[in-house]
N, C-alpha and C positions, 0 to 999 in steps of 0.2 A: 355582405359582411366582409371587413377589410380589416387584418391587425397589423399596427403599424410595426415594419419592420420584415414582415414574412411577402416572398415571393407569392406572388397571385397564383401563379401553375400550382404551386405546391398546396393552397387551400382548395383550390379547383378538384385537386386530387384526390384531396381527403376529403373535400364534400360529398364524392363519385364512390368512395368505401364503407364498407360495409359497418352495422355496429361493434359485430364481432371483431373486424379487423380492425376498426378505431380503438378497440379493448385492447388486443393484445398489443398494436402499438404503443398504447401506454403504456402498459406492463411494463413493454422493452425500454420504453424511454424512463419508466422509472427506475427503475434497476442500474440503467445508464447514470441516473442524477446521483443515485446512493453510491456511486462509486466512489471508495475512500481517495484515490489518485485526483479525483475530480476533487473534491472539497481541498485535498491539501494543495493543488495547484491554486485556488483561490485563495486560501486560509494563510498563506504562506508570507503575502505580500499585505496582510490585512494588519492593525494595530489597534488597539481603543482611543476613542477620539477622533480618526480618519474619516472623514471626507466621502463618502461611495457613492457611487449610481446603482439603482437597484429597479426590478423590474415591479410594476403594479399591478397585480394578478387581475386587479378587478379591470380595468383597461388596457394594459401591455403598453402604457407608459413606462417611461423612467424621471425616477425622481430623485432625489438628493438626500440624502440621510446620514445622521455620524455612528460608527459604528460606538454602541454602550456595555455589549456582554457578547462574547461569544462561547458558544459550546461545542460540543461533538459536532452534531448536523445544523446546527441552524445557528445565524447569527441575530441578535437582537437592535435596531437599529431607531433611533430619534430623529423622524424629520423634519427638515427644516422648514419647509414650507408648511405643512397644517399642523404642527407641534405634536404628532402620536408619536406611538412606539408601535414599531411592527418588527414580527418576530418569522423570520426566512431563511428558507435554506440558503447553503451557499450556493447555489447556480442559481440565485435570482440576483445575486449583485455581480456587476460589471465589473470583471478583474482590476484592481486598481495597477495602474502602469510605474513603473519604479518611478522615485522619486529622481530627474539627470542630474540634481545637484549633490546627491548624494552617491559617492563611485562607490561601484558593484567589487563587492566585499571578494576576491578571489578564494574560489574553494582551494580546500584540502588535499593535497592530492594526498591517496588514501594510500597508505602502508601496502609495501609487495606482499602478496598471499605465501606461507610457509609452502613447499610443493606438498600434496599427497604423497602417503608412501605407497608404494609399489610393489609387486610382486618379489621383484628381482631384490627390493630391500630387506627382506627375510629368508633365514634359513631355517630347516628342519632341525630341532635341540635348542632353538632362542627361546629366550625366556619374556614373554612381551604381557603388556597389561591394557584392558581395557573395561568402559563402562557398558553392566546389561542394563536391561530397560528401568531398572529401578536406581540407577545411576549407580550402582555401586560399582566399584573398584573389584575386577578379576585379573586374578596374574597366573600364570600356565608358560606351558612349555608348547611349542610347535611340534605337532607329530605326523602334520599332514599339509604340502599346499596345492593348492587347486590352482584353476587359471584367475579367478577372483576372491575366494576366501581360502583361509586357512581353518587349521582344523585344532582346535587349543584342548588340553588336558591340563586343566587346576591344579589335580591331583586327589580332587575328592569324590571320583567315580563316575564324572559328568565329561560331556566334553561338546564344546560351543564350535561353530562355523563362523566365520565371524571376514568382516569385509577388510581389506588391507588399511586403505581410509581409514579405521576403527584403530588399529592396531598402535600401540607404539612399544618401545623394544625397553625392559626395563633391564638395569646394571646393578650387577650383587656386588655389593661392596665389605 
């Protein structure tokens, strides 16, 4: 048994393992295929109408097909040669390679990060505001800092710990 494309050692190998460990191998490699990283690295450079090589489960050929629908995990593809429609994940078609006549679009470079606030950016009596887990808007006074949160009083009998990160300093006007 020979499939085209895989090193001889390597089916050697797995002929030599067990069923159990041919199971959880798959396991591992499927869990590897579903990986979101993995489809958008493929899905990325893909379009409708495009052109693919894709792999033929039933013999681990590749064949030729245009891409017609794609979705979450699978893409839906028209081939050319026996006129079906087959419908595969994205790690069965052959990452399509940029187009060289069309120049690679320069990213973004992305916006500088505001700094985190820091201990030293608060004092004991500031009046500062943040969101609890319900998102709402709490504002207090500082009555307490720690080496990483502070210790806030609303004023309505409660008082939160809360991370400097969290914090921002609000101005009475």
């Amino acid at each position: 048994m020979s499939a085209p494309g895989i090193d001889a050692r390597v089916l050697e190998a797995l002929q030599q393992a067990s069923s159990l460990e041919l199971y959880q191998l798959s396991t591992v490699i499927e869990r590897l295929l579903a990986d979101p990283r993995r489809i958008l690295a493929v899905r990325k450079d893909l379009h409708l109408g495009q052109t693919v090589r894709f792999v033929d489960w039933r013999d681990g050929s590749l064949r030729e097909g245009k891409v017609v629908a794609m979705r979450d995990t699978q893409v839906t593809l028209h081939e050319l040669r026996e006129r079906r429609e087959w419908k595969l994940p994205y790690a069965a078609i052959e990452p399509p390679q940029p187009d060289p006549a069309v120049p690679p679009q320069a990213a973004e470079p992305e916006p500088p990060q505001a700094p985190q606030p820091t201990r030293d950016d608060f004092r004991r009596g500031e009046k500062v505001a943040f969101e609890d887990k319900y998102l709402q808007t709490v504002v207090g006074t500082i009555v307490r800092i720690n080496s990483r949160t502070a210790t806030i009083d609303p004023g309505d009998g409660t008082q939160w710990r809360v991370g400097f990160a969290l914090l921002r300093h609000v101005l009475d006007v």
